[in-house]
KEGU-533255 format. One record per atom (N, C-alpha, C): x, y, z; atom name; residue number from 1. Coordinates in steps of 0.2 Angstrom, whole numbers, padded with zeros to 4 digits. Example, Ala and Ser with C-alpha at 12.3 -4.5 7.8 and 13.67 -1.06 7.14 Angstrom:
// KEGU-533255
c1, c2, c3, kenu, vexkol
0066, -0028, 0039, N, 1
0062, -0022, 0039, CA, 1
0066, -0016, 0039, C, 1
0064, -0011, 0035, N, 2
0068, -0005, 0036, CA, 2
0064, 0000, 0039, C, 2
//
This chain:
// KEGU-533255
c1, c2, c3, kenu, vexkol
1618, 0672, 0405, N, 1
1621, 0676, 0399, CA, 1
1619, 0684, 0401, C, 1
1623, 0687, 0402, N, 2
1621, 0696, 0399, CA, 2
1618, 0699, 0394, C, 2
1612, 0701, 0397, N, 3
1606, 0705, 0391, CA, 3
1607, 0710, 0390, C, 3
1613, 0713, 0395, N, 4
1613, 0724, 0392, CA, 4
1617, 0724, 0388, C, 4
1614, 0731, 0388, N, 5
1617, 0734, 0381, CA, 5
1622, 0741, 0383, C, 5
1628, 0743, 0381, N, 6
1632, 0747, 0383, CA, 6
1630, 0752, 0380, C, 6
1631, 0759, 0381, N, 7
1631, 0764, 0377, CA, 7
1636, 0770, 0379, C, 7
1640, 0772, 0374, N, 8
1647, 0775, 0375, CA, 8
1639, 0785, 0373, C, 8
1647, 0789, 0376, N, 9
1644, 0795, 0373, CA, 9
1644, 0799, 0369, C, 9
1644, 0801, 0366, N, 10
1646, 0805, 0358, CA, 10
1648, 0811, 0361, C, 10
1655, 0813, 0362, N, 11
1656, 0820, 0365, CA, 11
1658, 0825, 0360, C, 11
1655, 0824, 0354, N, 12
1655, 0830, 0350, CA, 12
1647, 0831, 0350, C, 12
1643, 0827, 0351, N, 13
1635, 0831, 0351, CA, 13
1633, 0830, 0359, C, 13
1638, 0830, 0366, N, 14
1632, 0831, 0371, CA, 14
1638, 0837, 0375, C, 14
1634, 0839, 0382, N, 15
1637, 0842, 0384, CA, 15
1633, 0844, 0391, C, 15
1638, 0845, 0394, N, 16
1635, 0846, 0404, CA, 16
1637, 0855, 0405, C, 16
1631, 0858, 0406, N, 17
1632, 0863, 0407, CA, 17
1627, 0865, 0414, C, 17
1629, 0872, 0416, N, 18
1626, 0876, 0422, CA, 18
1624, 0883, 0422, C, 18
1621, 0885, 0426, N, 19
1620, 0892, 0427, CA, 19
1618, 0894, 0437, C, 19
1622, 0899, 0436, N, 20
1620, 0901, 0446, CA, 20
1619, 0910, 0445, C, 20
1613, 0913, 0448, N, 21
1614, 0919, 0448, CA, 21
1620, 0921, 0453, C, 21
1621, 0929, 0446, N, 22
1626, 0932, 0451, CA, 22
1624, 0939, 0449, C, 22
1626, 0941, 0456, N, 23
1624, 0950, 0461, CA, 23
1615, 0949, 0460, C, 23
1613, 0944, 0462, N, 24
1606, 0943, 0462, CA, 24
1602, 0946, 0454, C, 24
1605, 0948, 0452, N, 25
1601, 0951, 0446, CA, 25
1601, 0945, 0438, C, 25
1607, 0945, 0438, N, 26
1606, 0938, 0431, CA, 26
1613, 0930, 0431, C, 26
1610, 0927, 0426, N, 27
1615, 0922, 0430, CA, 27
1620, 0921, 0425, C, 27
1627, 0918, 0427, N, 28
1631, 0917, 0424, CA, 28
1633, 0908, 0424, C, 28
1634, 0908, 0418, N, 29
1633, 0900, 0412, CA, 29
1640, 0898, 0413, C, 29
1642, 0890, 0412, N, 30
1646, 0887, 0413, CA, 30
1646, 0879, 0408, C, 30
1651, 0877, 0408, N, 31
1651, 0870, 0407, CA, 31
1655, 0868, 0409, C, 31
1658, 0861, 0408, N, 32
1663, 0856, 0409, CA, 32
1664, 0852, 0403, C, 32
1669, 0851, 0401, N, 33
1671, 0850, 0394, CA, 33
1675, 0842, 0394, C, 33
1675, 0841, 0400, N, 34
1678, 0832, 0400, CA, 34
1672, 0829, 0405, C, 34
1669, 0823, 0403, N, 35
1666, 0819, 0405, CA, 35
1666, 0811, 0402, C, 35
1662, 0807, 0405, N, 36
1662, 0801, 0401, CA, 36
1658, 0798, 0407, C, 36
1655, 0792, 0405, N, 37
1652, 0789, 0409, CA, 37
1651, 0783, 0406, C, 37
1649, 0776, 0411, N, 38
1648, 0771, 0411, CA, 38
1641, 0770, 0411, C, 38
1637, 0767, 0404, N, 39
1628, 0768, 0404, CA, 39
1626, 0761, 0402, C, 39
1622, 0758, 0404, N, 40
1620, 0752, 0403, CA, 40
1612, 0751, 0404, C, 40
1612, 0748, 0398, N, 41
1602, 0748, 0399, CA, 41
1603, 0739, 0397, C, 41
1594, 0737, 0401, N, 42
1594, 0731, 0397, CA, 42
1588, 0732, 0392, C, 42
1595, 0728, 0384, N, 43
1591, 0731, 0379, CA, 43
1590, 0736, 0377, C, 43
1585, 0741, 0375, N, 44
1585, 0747, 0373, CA, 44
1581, 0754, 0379, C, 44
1578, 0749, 0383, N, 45
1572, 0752, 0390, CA, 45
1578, 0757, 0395, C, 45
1578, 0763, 0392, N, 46
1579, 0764, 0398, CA, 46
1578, 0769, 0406, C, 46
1572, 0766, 0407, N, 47
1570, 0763, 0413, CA, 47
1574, 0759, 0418, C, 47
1580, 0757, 0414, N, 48
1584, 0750, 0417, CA, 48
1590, 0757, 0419, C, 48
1592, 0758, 0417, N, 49
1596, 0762, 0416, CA, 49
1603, 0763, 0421, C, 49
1607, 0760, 0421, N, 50
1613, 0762, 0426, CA, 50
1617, 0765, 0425, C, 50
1618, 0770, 0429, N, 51
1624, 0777, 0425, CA, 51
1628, 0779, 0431, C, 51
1635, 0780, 0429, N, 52
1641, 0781, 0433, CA, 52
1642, 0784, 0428, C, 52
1642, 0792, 0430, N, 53
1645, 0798, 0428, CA, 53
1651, 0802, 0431, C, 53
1654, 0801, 0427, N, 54
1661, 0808, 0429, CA, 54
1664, 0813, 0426, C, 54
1662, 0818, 0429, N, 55
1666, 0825, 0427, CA, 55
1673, 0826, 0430, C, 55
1678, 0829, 0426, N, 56
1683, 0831, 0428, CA, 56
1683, 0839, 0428, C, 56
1682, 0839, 0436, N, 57
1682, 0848, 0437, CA, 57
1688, 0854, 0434, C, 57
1692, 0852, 0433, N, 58
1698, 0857, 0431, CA, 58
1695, 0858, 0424, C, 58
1690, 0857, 0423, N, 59
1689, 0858, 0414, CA, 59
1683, 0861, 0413, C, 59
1682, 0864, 0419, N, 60
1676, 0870, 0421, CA, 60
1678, 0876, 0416, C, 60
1672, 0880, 0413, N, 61
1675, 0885, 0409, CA, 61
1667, 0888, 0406, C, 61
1669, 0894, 0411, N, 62
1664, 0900, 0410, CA, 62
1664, 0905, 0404, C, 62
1668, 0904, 0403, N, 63
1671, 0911, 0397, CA, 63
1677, 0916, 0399, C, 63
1680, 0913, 0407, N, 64
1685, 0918, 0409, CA, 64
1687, 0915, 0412, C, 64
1694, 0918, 0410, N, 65
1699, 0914, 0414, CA, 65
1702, 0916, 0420, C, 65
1698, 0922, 0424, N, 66
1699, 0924, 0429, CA, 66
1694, 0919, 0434, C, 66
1689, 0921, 0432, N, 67
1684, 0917, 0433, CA, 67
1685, 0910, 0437, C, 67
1685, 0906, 0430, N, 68
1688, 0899, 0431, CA, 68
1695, 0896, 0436, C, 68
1698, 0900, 0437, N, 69
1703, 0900, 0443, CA, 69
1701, 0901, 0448, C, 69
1697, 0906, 0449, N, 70
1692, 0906, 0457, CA, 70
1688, 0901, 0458, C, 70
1686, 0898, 0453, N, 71
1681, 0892, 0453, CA, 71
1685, 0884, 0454, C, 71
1690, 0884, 0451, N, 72
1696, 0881, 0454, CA, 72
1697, 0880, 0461, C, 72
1698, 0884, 0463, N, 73
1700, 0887, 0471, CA, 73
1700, 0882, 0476, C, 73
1705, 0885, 0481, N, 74
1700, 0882, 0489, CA, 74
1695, 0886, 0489, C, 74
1691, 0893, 0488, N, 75
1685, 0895, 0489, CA, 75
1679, 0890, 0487, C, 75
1680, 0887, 0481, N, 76
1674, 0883, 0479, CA, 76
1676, 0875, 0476, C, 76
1678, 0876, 0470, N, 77
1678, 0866, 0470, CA, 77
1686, 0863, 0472, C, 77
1689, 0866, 0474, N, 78
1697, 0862, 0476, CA, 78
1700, 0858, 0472, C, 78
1700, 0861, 0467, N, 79
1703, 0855, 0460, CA, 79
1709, 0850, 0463, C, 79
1713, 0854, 0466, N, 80
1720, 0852, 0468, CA, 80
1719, 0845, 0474, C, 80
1712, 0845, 0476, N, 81
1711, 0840, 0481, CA, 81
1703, 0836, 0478, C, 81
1700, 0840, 0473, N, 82
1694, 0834, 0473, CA, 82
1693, 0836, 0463, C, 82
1696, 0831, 0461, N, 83
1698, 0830, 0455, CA, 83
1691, 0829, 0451, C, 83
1687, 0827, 0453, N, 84
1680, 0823, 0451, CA, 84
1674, 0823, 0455, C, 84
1669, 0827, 0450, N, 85
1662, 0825, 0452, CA, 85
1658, 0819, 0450, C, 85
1655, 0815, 0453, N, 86
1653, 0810, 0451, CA, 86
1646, 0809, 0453, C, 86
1642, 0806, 0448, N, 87
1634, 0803, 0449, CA, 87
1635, 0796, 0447, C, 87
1630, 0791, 0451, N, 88
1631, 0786, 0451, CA, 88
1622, 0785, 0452, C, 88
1617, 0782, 0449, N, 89
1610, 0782, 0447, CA, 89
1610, 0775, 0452, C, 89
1604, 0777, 0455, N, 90
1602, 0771, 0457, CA, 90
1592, 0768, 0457, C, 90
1589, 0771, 0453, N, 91
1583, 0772, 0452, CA, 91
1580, 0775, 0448, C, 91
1578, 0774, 0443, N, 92
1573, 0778, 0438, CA, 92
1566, 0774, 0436, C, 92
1560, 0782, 0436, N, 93
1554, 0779, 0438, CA, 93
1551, 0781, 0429, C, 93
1545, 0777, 0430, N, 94
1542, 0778, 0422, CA, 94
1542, 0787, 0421, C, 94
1542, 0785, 0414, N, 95
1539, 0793, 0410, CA, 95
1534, 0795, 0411, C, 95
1531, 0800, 0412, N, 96
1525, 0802, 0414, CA, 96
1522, 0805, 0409, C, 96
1516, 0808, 0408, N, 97
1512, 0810, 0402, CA, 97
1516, 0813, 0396, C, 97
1520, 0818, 0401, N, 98
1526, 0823, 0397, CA, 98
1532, 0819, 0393, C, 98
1531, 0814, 0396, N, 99
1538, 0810, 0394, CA, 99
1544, 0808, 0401, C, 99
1544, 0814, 0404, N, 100
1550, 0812, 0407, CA, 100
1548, 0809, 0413, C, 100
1556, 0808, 0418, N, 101
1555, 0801, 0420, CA, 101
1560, 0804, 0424, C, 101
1559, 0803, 0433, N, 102
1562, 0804, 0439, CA, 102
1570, 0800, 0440, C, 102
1575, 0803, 0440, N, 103
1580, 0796, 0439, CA, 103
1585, 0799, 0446, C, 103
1587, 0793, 0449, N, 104
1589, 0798, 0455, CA, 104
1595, 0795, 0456, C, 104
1599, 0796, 0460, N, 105
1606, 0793, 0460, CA, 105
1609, 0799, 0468, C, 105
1616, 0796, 0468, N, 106
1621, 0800, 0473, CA, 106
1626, 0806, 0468, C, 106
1626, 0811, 0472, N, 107
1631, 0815, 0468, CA, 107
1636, 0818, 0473, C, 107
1643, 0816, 0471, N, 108
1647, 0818, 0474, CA, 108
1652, 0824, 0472, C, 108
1651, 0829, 0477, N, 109
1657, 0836, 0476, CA, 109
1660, 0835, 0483, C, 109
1665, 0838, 0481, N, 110
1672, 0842, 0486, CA, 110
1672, 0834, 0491, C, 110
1670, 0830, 0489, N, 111
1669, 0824, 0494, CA, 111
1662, 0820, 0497, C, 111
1660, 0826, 0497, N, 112
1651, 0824, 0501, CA, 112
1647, 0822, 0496, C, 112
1643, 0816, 0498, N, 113
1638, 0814, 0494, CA, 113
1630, 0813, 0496, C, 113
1628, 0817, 0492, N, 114
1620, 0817, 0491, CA, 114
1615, 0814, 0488, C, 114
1610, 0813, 0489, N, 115
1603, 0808, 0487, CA, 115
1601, 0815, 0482, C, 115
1599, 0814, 0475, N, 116
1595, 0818, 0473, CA, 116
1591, 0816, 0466, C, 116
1585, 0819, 0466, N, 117
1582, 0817, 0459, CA, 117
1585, 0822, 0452, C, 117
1584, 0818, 0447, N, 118
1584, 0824, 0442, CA, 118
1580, 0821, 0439, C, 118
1577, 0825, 0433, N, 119
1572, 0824, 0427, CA, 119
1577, 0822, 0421, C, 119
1573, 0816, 0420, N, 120
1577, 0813, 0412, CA, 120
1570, 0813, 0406, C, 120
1574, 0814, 0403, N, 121
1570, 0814, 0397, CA, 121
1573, 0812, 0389, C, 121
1572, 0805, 0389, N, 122
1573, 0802, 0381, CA, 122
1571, 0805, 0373, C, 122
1574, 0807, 0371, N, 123
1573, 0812, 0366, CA, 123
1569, 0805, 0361, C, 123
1573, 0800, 0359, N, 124
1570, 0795, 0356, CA, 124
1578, 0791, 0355, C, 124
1575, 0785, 0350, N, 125
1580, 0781, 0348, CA, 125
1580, 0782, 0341, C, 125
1588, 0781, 0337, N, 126
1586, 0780, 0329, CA, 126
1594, 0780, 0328, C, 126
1592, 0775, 0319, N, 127
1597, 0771, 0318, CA, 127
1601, 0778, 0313, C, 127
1608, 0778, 0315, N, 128
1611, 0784, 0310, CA, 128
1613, 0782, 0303, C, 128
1614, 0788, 0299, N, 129
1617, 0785, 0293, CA, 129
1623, 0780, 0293, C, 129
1627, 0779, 0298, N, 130
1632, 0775, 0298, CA, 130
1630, 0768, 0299, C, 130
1624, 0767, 0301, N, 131
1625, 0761, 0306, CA, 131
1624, 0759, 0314, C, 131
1625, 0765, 0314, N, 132
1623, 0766, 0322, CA, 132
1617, 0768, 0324, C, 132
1616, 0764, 0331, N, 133
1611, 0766, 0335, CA, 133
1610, 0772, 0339, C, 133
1607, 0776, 0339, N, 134
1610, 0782, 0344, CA, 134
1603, 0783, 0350, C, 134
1604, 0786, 0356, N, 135
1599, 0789, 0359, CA, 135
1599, 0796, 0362, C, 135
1595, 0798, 0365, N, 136
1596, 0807, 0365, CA, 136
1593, 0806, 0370, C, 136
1597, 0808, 0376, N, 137
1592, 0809, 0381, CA, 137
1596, 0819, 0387, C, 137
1591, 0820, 0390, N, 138
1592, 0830, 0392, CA, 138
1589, 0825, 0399, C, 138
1594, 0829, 0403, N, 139
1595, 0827, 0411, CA, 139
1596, 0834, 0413, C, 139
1591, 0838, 0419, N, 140
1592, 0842, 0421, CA, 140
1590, 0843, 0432, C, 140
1592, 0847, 0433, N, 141
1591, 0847, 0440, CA, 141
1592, 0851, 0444, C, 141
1590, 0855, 0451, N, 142
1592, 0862, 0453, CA, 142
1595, 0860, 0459, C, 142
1601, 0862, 0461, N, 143
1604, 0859, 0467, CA, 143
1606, 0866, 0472, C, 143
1606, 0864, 0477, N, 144
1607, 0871, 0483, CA, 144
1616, 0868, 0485, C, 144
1620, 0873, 0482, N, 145
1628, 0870, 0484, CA, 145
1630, 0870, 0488, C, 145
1628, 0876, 0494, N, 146
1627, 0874, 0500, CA, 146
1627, 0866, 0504, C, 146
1624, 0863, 0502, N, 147
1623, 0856, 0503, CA, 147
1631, 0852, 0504, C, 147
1635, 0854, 0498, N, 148
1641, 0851, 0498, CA, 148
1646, 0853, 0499, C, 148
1644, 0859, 0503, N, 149
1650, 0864, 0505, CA, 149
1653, 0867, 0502, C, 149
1649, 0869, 0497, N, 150
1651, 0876, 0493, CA, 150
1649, 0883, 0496, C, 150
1652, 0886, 0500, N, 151
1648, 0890, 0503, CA, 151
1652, 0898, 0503, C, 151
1657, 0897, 0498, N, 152
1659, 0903, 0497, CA, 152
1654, 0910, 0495, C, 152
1655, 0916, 0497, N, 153
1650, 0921, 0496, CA, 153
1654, 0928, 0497, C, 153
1648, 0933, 0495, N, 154
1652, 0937, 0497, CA, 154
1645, 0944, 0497, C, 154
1644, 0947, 0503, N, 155
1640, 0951, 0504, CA, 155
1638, 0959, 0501, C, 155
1634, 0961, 0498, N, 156
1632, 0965, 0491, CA, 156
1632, 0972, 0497, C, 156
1633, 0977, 0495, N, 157
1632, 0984, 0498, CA, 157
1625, 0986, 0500, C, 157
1623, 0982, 0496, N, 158
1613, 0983, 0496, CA, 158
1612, 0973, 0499, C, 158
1607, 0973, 0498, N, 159
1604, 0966, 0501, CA, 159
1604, 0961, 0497, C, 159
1609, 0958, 0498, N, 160
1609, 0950, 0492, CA, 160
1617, 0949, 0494, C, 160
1617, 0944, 0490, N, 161
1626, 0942, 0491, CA, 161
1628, 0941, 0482, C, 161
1633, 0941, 0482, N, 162
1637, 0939, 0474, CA, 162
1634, 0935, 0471, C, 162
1633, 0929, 0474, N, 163
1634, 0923, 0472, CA, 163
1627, 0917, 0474, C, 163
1622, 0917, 0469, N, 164
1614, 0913, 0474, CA, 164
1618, 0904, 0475, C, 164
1614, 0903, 0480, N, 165
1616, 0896, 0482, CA, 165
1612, 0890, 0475, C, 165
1607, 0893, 0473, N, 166
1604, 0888, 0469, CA, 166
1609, 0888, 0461, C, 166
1610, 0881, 0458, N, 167
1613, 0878, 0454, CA, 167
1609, 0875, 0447, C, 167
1608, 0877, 0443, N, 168
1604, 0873, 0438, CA, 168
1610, 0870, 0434, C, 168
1607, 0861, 0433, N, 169
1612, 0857, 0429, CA, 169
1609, 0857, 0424, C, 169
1609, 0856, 0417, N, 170
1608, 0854, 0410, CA, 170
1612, 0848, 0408, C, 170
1610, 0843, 0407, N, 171
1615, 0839, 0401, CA, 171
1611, 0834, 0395, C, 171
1614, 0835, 0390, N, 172
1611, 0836, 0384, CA, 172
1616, 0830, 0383, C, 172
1614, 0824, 0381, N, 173
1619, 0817, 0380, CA, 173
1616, 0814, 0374, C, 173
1621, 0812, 0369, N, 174
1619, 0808, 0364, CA, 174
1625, 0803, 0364, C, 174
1619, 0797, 0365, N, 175
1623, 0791, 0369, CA, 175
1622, 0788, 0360, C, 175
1629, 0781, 0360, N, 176
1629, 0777, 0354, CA, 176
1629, 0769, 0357, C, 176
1624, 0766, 0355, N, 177
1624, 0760, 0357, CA, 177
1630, 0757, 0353, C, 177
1634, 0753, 0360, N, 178
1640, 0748, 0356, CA, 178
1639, 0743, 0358, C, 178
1633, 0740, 0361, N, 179
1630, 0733, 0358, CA, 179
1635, 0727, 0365, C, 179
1635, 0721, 0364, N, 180
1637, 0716, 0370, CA, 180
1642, 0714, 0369, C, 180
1644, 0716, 0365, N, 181
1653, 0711, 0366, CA, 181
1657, 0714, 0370, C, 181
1658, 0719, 0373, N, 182
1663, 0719, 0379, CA, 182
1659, 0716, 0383, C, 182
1654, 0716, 0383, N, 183
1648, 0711, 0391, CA, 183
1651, 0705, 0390, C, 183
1650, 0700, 0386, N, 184
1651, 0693, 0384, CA, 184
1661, 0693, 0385, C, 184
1665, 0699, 0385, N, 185
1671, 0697, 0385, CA, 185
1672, 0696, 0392, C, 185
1669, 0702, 0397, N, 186
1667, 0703, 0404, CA, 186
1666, 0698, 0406, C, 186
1660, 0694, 0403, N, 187
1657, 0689, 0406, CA, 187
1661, 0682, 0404, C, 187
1667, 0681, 0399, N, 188
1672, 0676, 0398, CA, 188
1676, 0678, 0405, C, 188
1679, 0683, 0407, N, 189
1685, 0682, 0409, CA, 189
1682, 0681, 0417, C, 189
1673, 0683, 0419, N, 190
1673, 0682, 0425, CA, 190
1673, 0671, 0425, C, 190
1669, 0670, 0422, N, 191
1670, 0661, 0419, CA, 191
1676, 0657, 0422, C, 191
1683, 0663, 0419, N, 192
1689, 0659, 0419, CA, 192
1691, 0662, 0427, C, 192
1689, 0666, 0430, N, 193
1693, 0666, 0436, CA, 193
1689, 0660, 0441, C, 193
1682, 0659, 0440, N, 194
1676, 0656, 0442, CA, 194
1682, 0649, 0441, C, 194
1684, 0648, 0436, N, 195
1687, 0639, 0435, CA, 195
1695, 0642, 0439, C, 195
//
């Protein structure tokens, strides 16, 4: 029998957000406004945790719309040709004194896929006034996008370039546990193709 537990996301209380300096002096902020992902823990621990993440890159939105079209672009994410970032978890180690916890996974841009850690940190669990179970967990990480072949740039009159290679991720997720019944229907319909 299956013992996990599903957990859908709540996309009015989370959100994937970023920031990358620009002209070297301060950085400019981002998010993506469509996601969803597949989260399964066994039971409430998670430490188990399996997560298959996707963003849909056309939904990038800095505050401008000029912006956001360059970032579009062949120069940086290629929407036209790479419709989706994805993370796919294949390891998370205990909470350390702080609380948080090493979760590490593949993340795929423009196509290329990378090995990388981020820091997860469960806010807690607790039951809502409706009936619901919910959990709160803040997932961050700093990536160099050079890595993925993001390597668009452009050289400053003084010493620096536009645009710093380093990437900080935030994602602030409030997940709602929906419990085992699509797992038992899963697990009915593998049964019957088994017979």
């Amino acid at each position: 029998m299956i013992t996990q537990t599903k957990w859908s996301i709540d996309q009015a209380h989370s959100e994937i957000t970023f920031k990358v300096k620009h002209l070297m002096i301060a950085h400019v902020k981002g998010s993506f406004k469509i996601f969803n992902a597949s989260i399964y823990t066994y039971g409430t621990d998670f430490k188990t945790a399996e997560v298959d993440l996707w963003i849909d890159v056309s939904s990038i939105d800095t505050g401008n719309k000029e912006r956001d079209e360059h970032l579009k672009s062949l120069d940086f994410l290629d929407v036209a040709n790479h419709k989706q970032i994805t993370f796919i978890s294949s390891t998370m180690q205990k909470p350390d004194k702080e609380g948080e916890s090493e979760l590490w996974g593949e993340l795929t841009i423009l196509g290329v896929t990378q090995n990388v850690k981020l820091e997860a940190d469960l806010g807690g669990i607790v039951n809502d006034p409706w009936g619901n179970q919910r959990a709160g967990l803040s997932v961050k990480t700093k990536i160099n996008r050079v890595d993925w072949g993001l390597v668009w740039n452009t050289n400053l009159i003084e010493n620096g370039v536009m645009v710093g290679d380093e990437v900080s991720i935030i994602s602030e997720l409030e997940l709602v546990n929906i419990g085992f019944k699509e797992l038992k229907m899963e697990e009915q319909k593998t049964e019957n193709l088994k017979a």
